[in-house]
CHARMM internal coordinates of N, CA and C (Angstrom, degrees):
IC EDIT
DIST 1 N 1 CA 1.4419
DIST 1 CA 1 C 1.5236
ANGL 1 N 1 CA 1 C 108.21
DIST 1 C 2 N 1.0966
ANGL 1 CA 1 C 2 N 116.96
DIHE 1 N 1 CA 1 C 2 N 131.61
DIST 2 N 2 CA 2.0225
ANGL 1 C 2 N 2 CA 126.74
DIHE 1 CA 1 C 2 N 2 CA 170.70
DIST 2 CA 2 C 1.2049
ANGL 2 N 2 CA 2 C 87.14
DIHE 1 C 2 N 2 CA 2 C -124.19
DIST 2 C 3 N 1.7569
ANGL 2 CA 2 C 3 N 85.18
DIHE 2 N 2 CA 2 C 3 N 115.24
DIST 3 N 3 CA 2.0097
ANGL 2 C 3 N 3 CA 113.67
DIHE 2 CA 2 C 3 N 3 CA 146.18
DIST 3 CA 3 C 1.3342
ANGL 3 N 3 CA 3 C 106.80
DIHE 2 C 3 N 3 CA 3 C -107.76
DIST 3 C 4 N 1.2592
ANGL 3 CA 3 C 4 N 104.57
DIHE 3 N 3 CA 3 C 4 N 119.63
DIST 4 N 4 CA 1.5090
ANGL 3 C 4 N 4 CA 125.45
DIHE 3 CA 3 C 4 N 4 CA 164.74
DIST 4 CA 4 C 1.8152
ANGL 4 N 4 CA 4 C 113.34
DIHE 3 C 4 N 4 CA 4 C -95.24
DIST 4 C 5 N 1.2160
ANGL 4 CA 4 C 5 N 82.14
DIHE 4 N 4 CA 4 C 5 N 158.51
DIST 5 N 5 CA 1.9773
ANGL 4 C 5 N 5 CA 106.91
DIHE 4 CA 4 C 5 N 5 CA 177.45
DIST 5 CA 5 C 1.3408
ANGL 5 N 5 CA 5 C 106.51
DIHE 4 C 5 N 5 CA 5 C -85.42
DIST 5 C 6 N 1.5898
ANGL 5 CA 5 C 6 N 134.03
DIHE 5 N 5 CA 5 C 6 N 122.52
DIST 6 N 6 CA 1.4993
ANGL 5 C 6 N 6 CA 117.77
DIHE 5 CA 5 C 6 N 6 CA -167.06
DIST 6 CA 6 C 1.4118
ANGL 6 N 6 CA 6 C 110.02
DIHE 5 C 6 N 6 CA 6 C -92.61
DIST 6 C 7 N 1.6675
ANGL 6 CA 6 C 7 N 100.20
DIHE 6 N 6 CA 6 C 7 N 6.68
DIST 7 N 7 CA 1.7774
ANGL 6 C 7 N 7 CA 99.70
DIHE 6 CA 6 C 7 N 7 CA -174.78
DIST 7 CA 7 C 1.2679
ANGL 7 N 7 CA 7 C 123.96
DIHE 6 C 7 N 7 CA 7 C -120.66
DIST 7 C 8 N 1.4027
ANGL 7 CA 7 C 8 N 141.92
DIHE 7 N 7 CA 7 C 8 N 164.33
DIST 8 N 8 CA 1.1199
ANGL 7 C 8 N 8 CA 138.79
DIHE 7 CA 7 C 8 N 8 CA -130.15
DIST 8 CA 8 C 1.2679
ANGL 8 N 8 CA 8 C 102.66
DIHE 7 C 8 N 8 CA 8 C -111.78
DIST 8 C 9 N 1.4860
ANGL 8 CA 8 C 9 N 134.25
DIHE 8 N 8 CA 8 C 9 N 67.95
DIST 9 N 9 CA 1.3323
ANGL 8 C 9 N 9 CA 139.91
DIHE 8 CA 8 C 9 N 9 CA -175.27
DIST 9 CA 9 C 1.6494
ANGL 9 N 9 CA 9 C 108.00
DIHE 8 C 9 N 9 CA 9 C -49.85
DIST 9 C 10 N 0.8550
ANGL 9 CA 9 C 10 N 93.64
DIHE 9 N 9 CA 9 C 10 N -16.60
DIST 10 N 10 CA 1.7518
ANGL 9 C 10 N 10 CA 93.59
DIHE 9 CA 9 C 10 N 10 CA -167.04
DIST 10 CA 10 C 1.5871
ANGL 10 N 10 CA 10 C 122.89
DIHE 9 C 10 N 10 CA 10 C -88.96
DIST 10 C 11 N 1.2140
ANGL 10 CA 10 C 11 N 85.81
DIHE 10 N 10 CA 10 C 11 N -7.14
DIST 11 N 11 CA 2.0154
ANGL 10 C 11 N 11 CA 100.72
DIHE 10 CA 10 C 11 N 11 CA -168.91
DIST 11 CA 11 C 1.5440
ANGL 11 N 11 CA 11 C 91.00
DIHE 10 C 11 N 11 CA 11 C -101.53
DIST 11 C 12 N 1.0836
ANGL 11 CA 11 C 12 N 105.22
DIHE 11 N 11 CA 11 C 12 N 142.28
DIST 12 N 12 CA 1.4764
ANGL 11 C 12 N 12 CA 113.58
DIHE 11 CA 11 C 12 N 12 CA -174.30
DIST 12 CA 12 C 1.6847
ANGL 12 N 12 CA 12 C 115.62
DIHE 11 C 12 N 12 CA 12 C -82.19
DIST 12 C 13 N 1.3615
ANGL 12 CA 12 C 13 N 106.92
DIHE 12 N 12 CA 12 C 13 N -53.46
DIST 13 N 13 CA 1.7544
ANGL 12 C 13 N 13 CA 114.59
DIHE 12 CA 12 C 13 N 13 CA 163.28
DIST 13 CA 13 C 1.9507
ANGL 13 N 13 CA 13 C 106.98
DIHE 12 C 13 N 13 CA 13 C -31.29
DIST 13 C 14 N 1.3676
ANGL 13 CA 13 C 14 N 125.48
DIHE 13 N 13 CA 13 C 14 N -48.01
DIST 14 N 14 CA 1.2469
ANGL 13 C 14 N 14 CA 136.76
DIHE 13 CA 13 C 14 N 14 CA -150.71
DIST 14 CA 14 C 1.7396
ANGL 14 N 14 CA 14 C 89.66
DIHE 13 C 14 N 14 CA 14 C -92.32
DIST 14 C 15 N 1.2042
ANGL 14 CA 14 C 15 N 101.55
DIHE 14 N 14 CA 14 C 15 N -49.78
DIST 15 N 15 CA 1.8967
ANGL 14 C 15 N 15 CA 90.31
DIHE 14 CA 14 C 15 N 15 CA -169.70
DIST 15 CA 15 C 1.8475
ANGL 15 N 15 CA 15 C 94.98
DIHE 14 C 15 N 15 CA 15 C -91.22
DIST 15 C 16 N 0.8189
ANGL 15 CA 15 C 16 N 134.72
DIHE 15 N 15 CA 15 C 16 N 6.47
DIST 16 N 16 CA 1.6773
ANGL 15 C 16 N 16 CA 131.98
DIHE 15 CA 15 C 16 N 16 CA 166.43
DIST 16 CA 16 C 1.3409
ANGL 16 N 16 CA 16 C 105.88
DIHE 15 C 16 N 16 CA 16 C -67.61
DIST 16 C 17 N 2.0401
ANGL 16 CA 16 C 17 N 113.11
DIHE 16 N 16 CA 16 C 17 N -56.50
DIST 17 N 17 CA 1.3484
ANGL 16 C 17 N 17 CA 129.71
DIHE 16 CA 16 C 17 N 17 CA 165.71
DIST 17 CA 17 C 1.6006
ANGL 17 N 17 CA 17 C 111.35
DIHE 16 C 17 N 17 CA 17 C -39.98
DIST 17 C 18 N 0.8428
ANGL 17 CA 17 C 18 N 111.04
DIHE 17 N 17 CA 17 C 18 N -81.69
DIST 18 N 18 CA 1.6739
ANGL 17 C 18 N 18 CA 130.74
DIHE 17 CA 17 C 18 N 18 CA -171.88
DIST 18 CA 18 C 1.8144
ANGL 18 N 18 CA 18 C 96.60
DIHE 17 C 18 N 18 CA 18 C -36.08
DIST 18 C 19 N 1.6867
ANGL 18 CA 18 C 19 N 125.27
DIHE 18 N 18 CA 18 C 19 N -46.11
DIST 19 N 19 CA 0.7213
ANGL 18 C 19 N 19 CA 91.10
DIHE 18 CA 18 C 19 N 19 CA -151.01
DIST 19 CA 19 C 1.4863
ANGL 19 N 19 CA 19 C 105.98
DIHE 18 C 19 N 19 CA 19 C -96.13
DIST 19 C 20 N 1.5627
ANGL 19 CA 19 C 20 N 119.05
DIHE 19 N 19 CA 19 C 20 N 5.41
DIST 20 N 20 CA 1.6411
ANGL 19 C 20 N 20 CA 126.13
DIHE 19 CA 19 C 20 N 20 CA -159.19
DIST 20 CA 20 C 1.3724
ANGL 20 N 20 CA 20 C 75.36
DIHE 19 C 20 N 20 CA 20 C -100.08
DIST 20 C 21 N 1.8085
ANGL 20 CA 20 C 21 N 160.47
DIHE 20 N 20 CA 20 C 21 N 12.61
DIST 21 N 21 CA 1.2736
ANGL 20 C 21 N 21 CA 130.19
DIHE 20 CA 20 C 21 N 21 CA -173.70
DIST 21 CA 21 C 1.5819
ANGL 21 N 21 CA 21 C 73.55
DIHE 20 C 21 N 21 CA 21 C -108.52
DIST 21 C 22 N 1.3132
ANGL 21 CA 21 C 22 N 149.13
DIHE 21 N 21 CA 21 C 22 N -15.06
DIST 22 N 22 CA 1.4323
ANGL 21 C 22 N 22 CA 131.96
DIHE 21 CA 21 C 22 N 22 CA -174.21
DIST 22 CA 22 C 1.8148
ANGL 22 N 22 CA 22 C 92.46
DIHE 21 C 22 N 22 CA 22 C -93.31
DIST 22 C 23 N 0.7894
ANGL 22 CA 22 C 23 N 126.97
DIHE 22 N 22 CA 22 C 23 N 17.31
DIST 23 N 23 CA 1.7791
ANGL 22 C 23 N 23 CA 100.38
DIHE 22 CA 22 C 23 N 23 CA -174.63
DIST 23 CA 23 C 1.4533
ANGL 23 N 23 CA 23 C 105.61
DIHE 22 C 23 N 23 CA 23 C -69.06
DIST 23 C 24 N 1.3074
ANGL 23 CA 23 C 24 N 113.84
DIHE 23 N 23 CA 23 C 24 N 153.03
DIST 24 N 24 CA 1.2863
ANGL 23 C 24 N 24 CA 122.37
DIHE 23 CA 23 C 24 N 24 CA -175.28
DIST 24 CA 24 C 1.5035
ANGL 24 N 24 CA 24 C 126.19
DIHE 23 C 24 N 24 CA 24 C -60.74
DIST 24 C 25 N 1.6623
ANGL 24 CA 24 C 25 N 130.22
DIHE 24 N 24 CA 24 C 25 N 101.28
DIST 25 N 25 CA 0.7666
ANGL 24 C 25 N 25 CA 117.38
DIHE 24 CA 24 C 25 N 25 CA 162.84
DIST 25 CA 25 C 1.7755
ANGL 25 N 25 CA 25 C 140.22
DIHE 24 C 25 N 25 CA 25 C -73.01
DIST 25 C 26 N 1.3158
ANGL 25 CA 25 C 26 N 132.05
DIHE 25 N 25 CA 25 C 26 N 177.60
DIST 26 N 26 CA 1.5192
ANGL 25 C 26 N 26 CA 137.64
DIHE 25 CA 25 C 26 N 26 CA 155.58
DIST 26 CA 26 C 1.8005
ANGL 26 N 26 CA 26 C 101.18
DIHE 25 C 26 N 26 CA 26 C -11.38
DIST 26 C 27 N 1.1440
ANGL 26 CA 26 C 27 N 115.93
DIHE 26 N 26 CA 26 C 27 N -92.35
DIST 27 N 27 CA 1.2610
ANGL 26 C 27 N 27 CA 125.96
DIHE 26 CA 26 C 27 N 27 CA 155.14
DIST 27 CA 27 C 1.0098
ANGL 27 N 27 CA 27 C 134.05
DIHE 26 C 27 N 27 CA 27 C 31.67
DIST 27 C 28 N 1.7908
ANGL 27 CA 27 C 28 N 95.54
DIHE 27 N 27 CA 27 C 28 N -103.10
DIST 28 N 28 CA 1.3347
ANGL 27 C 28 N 28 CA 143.30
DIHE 27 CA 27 C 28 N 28 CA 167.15
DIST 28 CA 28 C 1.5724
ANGL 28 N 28 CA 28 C 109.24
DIHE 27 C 28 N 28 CA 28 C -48.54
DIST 28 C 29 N 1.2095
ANGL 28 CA 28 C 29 N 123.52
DIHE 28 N 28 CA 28 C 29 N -24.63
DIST 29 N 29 CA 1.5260
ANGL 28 C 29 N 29 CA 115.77
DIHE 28 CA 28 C 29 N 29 CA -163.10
DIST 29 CA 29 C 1.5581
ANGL 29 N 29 CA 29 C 88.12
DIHE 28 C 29 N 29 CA 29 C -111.41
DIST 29 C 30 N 1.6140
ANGL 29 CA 29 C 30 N 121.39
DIHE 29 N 29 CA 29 C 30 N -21.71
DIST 30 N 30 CA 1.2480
ANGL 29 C 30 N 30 CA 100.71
DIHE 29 CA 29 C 30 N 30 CA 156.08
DIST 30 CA 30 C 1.3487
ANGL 30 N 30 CA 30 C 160.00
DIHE 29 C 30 N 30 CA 30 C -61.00
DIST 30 C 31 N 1.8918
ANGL 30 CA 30 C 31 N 79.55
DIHE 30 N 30 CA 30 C 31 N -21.08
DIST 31 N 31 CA 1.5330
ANGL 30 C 31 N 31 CA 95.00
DIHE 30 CA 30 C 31 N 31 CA -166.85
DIST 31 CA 31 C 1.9137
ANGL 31 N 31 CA 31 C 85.85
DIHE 30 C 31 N 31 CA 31 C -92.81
DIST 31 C 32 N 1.1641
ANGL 31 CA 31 C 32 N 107.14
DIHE 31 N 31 CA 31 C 32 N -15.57
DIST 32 N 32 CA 1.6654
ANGL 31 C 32 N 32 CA 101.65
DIHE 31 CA 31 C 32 N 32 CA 178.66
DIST 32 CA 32 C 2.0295
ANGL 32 N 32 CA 32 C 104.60
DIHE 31 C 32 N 32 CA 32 C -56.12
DIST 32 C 33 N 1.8055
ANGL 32 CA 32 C 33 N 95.36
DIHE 32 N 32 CA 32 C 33 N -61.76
DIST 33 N 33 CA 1.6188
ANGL 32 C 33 N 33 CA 90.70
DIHE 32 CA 32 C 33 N 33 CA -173.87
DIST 33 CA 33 C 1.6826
ANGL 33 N 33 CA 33 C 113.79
DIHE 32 C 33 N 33 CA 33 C -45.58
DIST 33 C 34 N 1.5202
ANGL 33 CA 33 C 34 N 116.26
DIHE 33 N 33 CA 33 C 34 N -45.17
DIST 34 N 34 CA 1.5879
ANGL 33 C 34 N 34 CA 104.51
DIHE 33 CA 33 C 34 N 34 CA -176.35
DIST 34 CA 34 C 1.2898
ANGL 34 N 34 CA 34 C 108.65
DIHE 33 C 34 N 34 CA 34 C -41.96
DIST 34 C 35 N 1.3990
ANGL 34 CA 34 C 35 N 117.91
DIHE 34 N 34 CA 34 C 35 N -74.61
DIST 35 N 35 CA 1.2927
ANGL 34 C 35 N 35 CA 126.28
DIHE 34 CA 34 C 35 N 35 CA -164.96
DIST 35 CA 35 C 1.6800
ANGL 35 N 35 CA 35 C 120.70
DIHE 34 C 35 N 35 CA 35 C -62.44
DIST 35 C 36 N 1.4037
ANGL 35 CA 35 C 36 N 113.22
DIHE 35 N 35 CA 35 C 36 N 2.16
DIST 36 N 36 CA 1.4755
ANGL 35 C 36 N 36 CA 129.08
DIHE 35 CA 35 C 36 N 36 CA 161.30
DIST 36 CA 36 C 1.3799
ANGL 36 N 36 CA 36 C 106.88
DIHE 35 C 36 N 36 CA 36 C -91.99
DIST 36 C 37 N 1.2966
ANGL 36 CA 36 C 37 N 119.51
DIHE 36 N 36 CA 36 C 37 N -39.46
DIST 37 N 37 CA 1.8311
ANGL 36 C 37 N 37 CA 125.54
DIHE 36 CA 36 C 37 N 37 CA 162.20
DIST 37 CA 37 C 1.6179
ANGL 37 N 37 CA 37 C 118.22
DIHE 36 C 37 N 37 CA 37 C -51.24
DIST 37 C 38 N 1.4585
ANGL 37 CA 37 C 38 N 98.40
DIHE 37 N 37 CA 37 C 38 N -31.29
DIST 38 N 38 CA 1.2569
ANGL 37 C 38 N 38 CA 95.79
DIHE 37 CA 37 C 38 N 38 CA -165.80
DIST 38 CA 38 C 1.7787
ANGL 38 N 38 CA 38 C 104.62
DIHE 37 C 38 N 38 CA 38 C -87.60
DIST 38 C 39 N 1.0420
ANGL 38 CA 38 C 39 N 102.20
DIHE 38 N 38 CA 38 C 39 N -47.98
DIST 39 N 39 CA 1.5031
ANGL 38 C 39 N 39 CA 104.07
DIHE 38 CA 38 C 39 N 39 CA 172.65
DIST 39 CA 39 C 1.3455
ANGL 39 N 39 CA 39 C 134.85
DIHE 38 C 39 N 39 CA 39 C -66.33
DIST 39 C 40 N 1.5860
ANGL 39 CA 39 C 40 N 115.14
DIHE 39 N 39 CA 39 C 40 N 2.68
DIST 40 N 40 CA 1.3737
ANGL 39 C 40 N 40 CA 128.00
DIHE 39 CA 39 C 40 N 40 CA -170.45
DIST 40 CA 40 C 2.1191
ANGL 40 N 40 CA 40 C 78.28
DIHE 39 C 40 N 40 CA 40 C -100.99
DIST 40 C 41 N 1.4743
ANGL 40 CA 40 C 41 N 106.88
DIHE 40 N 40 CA 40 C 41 N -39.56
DIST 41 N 41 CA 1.4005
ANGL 40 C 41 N 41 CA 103.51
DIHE 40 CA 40 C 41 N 41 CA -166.88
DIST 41 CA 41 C 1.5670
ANGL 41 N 41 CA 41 C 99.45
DIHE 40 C 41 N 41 CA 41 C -57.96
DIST 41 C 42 N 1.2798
ANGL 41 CA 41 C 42 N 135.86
DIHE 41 N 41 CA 41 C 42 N -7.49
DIST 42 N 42 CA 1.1505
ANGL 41 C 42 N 42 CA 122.55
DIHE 41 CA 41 C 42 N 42 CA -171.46
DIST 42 CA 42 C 1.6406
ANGL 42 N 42 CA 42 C 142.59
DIHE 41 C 42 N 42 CA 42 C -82.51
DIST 42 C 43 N 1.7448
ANGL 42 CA 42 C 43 N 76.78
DIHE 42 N 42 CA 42 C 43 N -22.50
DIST 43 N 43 CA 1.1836
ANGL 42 C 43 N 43 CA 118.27
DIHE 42 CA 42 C 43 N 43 CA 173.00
DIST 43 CA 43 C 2.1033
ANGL 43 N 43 CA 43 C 114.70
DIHE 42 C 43 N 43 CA 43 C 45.73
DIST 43 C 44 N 1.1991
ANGL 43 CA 43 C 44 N 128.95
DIHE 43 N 43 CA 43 C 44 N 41.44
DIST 44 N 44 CA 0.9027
ANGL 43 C 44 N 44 CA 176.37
DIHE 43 CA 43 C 44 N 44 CA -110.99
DIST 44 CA 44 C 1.6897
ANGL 44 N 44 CA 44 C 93.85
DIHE 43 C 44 N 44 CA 44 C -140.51
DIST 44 C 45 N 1.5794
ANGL 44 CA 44 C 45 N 120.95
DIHE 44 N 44 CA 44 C 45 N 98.14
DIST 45 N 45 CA 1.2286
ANGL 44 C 45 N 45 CA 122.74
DIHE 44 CA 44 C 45 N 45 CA 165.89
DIST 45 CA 45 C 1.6836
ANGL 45 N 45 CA 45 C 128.72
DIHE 44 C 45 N 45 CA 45 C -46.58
DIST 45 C 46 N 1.3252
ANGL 45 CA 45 C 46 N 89.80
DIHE 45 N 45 CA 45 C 46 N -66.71
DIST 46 N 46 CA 1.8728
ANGL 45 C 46 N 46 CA 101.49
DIHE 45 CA 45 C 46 N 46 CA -164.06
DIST 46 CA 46 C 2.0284
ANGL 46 N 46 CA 46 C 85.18
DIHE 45 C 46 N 46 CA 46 C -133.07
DIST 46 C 47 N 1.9391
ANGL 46 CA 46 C 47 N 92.99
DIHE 46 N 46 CA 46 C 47 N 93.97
DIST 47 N 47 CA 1.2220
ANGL 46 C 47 N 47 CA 104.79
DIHE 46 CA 46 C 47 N 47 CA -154.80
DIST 47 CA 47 C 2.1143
ANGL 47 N 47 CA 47 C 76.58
DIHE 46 C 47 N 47 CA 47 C -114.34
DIST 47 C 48 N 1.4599
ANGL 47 CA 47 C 48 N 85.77
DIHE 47 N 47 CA 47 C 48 N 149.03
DIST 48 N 48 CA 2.0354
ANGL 47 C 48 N 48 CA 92.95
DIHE 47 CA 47 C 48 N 48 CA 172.12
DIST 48 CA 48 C 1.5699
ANGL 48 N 48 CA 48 C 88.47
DIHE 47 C 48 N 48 CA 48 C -141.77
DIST 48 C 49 N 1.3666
ANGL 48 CA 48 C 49 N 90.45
DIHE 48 N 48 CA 48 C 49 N 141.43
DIST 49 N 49 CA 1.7829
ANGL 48 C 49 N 49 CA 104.96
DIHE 48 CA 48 C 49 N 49 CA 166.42
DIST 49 CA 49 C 1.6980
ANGL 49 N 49 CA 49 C 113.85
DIHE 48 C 49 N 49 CA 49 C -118.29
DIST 49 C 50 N 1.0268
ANGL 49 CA 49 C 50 N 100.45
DIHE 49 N 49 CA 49 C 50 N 119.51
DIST 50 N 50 CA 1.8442
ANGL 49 C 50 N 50 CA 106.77
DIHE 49 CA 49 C 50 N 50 CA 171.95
DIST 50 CA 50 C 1.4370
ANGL 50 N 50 CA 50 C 104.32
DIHE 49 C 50 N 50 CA 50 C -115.87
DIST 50 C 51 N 1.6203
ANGL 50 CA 50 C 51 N 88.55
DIHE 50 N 50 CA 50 C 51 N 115.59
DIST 51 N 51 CA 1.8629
ANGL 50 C 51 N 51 CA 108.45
DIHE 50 CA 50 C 51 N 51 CA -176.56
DIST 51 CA 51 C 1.6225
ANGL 51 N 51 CA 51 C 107.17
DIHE 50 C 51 N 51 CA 51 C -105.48
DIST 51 C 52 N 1.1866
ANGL 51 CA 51 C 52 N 101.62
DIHE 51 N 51 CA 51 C 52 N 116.86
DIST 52 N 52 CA 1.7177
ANGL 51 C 52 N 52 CA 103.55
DIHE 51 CA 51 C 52 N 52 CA 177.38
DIST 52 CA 52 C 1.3885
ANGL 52 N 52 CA 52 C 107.80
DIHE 51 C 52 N 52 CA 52 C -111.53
DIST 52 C 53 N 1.4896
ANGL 52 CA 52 C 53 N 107.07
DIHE 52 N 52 CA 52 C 53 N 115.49
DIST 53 N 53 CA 1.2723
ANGL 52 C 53 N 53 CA 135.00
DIHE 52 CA 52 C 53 N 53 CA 170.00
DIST 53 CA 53 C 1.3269
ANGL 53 N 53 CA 53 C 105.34
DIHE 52 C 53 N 53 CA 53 C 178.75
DIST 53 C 54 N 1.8442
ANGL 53 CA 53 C 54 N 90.83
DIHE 53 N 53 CA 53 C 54 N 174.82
DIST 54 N 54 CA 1.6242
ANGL 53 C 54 N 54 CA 100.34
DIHE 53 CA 53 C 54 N 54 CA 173.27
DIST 54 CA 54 C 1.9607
ANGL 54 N 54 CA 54 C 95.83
DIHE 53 C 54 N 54 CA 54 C -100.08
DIST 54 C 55 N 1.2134
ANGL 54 CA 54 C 55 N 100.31
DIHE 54 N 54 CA 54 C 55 N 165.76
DIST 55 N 55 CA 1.5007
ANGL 54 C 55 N 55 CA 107.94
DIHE 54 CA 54 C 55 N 55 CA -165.98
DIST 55 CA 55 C 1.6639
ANGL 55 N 55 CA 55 C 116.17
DIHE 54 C 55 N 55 CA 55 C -179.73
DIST 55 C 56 N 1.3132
ANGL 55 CA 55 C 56 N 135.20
DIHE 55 N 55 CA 55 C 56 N 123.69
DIST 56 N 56 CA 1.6441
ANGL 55 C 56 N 56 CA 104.85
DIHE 55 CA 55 C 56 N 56 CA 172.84
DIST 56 CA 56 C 1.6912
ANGL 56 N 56 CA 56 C 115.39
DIHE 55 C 56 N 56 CA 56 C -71.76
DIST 56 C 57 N 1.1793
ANGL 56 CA 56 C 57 N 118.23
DIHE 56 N 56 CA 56 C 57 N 24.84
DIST 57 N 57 CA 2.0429
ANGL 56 C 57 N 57 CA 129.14
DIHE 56 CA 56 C 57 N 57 CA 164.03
DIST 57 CA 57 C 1.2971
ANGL 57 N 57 CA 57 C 100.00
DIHE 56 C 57 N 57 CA 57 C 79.49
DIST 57 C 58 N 1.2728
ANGL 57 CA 57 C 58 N 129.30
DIHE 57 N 57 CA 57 C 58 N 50.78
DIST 58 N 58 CA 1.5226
ANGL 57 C 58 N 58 CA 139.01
DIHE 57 CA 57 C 58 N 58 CA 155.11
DIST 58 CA 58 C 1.1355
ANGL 58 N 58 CA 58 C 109.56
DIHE 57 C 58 N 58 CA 58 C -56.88
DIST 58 C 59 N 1.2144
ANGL 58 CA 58 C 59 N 129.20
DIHE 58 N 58 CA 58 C 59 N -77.43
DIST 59 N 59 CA 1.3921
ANGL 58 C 59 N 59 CA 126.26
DIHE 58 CA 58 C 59 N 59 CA -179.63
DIST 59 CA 59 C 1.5473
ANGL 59 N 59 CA 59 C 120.03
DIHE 58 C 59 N 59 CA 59 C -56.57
DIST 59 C 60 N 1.2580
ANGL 59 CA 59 C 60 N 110.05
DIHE 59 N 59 CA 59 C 60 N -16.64
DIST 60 N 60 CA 1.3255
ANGL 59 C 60 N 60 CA 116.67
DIHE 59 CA 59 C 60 N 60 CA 175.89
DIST 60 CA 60 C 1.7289
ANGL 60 N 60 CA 60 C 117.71
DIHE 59 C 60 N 60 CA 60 C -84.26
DIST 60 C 61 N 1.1694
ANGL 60 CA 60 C 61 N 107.35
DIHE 60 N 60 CA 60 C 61 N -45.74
DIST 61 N 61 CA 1.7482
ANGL 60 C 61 N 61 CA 107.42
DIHE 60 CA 60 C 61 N 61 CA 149.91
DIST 61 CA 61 C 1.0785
ANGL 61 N 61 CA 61 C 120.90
DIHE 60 C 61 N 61 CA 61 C -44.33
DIST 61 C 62 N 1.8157
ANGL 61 CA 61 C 62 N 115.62
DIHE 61 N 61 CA 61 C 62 N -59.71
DIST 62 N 62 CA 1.3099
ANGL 61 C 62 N 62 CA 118.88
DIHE 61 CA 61 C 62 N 62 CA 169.19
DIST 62 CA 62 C 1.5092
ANGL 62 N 62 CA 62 C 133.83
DIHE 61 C 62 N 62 CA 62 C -32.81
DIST 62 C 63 N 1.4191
ANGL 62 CA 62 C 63 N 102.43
DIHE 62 N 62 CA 62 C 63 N -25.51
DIST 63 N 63 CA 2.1093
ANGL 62 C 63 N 63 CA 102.61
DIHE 62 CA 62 C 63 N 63 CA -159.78
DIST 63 CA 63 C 1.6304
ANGL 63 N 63 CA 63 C 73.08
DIHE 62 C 63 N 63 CA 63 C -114.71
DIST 63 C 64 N 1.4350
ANGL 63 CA 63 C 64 N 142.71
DIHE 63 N 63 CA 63 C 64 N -57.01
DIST 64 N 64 CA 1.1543
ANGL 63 C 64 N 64 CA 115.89
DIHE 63 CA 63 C 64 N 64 CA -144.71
DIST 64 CA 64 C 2.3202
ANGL 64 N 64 CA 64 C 106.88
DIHE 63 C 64 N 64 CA 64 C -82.91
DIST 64 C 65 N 1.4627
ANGL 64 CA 64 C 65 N 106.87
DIHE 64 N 64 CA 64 C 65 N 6.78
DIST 65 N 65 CA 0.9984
ANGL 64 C 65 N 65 CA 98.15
DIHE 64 CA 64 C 65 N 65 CA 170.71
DIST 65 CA 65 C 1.6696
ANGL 65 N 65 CA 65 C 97.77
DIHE 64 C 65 N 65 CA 65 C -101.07
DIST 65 C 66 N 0.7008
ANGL 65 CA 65 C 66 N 122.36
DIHE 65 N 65 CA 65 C 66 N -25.18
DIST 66 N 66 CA 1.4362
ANGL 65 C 66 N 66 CA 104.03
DIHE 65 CA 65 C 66 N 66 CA -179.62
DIST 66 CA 66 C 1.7564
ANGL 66 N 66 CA 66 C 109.71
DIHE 65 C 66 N 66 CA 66 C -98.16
DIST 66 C 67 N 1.1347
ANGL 66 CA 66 C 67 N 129.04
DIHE 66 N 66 CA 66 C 67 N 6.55
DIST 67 N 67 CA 1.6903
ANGL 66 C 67 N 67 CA 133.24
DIHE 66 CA 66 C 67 N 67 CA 179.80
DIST 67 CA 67 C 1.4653
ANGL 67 N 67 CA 67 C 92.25
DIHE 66 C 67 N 67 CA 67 C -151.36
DIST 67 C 68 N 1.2450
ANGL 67 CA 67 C 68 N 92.82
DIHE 67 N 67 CA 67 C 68 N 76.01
DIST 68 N 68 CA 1.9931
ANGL 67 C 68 N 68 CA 90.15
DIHE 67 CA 67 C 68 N 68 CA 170.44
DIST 68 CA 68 C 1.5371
ANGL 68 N 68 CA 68 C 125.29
DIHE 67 C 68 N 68 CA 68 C -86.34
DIST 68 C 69 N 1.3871
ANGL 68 CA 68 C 69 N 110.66
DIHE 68 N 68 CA 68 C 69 N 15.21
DIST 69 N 69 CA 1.1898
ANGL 68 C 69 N 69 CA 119.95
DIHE 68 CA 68 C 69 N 69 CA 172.98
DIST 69 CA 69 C 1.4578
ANGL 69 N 69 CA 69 C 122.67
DIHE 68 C 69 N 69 CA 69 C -115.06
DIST 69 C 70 N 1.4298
ANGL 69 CA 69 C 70 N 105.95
DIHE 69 N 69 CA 69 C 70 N 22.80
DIST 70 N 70 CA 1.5824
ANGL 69 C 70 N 70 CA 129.94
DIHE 69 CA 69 C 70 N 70 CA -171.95
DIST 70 CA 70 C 1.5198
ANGL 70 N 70 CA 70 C 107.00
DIHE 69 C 70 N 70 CA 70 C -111.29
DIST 70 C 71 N 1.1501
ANGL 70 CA 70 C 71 N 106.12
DIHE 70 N 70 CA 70 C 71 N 115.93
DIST 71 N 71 CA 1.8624
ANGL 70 C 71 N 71 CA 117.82
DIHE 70 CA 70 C 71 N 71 CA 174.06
DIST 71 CA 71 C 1.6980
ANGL 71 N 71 CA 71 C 107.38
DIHE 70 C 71 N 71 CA 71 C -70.68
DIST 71 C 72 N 1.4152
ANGL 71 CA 71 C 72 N 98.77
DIHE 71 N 71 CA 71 C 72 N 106.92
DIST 72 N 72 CA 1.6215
ANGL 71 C 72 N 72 CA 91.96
DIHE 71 CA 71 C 72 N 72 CA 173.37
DIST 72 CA 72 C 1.4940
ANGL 72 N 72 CA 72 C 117.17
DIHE 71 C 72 N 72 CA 72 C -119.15
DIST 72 C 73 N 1.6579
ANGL 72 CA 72 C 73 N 120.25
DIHE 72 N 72 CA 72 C 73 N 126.54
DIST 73 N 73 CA 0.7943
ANGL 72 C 73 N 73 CA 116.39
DIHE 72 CA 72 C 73 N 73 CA 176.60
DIST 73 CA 73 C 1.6934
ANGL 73 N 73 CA 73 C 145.15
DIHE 72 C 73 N 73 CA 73 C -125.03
END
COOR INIT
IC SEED 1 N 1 CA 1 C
IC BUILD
């Protein structure tokens, strides 16, 4: 079986769109602090996060400015 993406990741006009409808809302930056709460709770030396999704890396800005000693990949 091939599942394809029907949109044009590659054109810049199309992923500029795509990526200003994810900007972080109220919300969104809330659900960022939990899950920055939660991972500080872990307390976890030489900690790496691998996030699978598509996303323009909000949350990924998010954790590595506030845990800059966290490998994210």
């Amino acid at each position: 079986m091939k599942i394809e993406a029907l949109h044009d990741f590659h054109d810049a006009d199309f992923s500029k769109g795509w990526a200003d409808r994810f900007e972080p809302t109220p919300e969104r930056l809330q659900l960022f602090q939990t899950i920055l709460e939660h991972i500080k709770g872990l307390e976890i030396e030489d900690l790496s996060i691998l996030e699978l999704g598509i996303d323009p890396g909000y949350l990924a800005d998010f954790l590595l400015e506030h845990l800059p000693k966290i490998t994210y990949e």
